[in-house]
Wavefront OBJ file of the C-alpha trace (Angstrom):
o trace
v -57.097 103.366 -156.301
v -56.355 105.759 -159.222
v -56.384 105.073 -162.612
v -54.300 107.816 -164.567
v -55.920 109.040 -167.858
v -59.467 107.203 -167.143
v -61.478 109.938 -165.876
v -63.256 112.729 -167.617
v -62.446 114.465 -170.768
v -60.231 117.654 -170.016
v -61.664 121.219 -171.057
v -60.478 122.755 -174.319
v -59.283 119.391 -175.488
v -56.880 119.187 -172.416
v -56.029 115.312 -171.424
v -58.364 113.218 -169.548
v -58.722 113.160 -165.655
v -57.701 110.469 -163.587
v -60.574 108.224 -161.875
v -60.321 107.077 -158.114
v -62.088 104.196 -157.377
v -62.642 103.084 -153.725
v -62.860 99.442 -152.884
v -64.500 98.393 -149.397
v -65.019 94.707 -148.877
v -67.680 93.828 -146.854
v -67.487 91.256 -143.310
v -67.313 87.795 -144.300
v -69.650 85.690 -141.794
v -66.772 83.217 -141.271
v -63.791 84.790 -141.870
v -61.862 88.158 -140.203
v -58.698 89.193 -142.242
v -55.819 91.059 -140.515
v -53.239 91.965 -143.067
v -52.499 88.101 -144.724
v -53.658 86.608 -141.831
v -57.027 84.600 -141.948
v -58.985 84.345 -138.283
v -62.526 82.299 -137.764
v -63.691 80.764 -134.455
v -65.178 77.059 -135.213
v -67.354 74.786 -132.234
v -66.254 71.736 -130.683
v -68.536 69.819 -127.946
v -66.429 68.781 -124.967
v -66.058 65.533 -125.664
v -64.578 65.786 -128.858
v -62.188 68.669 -127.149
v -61.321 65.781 -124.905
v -60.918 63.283 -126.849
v -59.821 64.726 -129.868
v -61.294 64.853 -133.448
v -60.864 65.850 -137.113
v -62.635 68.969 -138.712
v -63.133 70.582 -141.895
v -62.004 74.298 -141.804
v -63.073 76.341 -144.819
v -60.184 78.309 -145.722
v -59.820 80.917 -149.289
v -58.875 77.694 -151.136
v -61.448 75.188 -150.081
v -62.021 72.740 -146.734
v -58.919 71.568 -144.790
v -58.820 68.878 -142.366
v -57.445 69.116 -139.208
v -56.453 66.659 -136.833
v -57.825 68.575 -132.888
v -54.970 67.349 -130.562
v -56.999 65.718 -127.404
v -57.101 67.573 -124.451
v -57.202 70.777 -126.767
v -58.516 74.087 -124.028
v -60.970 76.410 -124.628
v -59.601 79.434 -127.063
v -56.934 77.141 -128.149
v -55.727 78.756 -131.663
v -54.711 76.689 -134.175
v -52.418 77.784 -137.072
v -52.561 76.514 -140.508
v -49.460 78.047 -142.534
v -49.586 79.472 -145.553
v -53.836 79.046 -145.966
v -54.367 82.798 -145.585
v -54.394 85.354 -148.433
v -51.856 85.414 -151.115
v -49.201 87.775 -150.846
v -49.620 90.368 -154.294
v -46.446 91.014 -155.610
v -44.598 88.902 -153.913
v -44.151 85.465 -153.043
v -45.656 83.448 -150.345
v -49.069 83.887 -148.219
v -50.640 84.549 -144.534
v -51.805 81.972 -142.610
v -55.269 80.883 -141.228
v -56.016 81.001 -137.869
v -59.077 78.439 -136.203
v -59.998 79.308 -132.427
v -61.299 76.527 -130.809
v -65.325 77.061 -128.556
v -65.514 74.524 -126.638
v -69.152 74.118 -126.586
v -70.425 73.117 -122.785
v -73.974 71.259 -123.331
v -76.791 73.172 -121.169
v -79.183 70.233 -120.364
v -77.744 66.561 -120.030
v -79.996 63.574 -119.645
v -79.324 61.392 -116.426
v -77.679 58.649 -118.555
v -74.817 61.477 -118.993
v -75.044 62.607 -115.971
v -74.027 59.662 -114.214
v -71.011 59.088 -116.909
v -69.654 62.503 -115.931
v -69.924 61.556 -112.094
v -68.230 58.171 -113.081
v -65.713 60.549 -114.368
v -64.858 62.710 -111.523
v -64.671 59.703 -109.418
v -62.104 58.798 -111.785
v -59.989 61.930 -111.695
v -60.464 62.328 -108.170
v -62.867 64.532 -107.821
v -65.776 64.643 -105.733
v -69.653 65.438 -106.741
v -71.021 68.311 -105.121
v -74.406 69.645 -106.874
v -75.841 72.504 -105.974
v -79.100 71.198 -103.992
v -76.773 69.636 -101.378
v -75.438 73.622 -101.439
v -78.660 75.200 -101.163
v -79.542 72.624 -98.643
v -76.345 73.073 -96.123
v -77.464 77.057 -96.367
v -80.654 76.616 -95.350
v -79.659 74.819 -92.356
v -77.634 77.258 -91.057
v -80.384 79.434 -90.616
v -82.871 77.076 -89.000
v -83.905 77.759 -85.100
l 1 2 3 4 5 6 7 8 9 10 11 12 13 14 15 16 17 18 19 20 21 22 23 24 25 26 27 28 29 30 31 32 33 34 35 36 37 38 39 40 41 42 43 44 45 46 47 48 49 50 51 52 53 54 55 56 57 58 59 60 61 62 63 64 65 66 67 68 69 70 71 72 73 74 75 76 77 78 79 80 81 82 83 84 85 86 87 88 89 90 91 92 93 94 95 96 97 98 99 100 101 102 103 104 105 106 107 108 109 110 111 112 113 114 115 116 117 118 119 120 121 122 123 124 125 126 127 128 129 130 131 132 133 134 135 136 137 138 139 140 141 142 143
């Protein structure tokens, strides 16, 4: 960015130089910008992906709440118009995109276990773990 007449006095009592000065904004930890656009990723567990939820989303201006449709997927994006940066010289501003991570838990205790079983019998679906798996294997290769 220059600014005309700011730099350096000229030689011989010739007119000032012109200073450049180069702006670099450093990563936010929550926020990626594109242009106007605002992006951030924000955690949900499953069952509040299911079942749907509110959250607070920090945007430029200060914590939103937003209402998480149930049944909202994995890398579901979620646009919240005109929350992204102000437009200079001109009216109007980006928007803020929230990805939704669906966050999987890695250890359940039996109690949830036998909910989510409950569940697939529900839907239809039928409980295979893996032991029965490793199981059937090994008995194809008994003599």
């Amino acid at each position: 960015m220059p600014l005309r007449g700011q730099g350096e006095a000229g030689e011989n009592g010739g007119p000032s130089g012109d200073l450049y000065i180069n702006i670099r904004v450093a990563p936010h930890k929550t926020f990626k910008r594109q242009g106007f656009d605002i992006h951030m990723e924000t955690h949900v567990s499953f069952a509040k992906a299911t079942l749907g939820t509110e959250i607070k989303v920090p945007t430029v201006d200060g914590d939103v709440t937003y209402k998480v449709p149930a049944g909202t997927q994995p890398g579901t994006v979620f646009r919240l118009k005109g929350k992204g940066v102000p437009r200079v010289n001109s009216a109007g501003r980006g928007d803020h995109y929230v990805k939704v991570i669906v966050d999987v838990p890695k250890a359940i205790n039996d109690k949830q276990k036998e909910a989510l079983r409950m569940f697939m019998e529900a839907s239809g679906e039928q409980y295979d773990s893996a032991e029965e798996h490793k199981k059937s294997f090994k008995d194809l290769f008994k003599k």
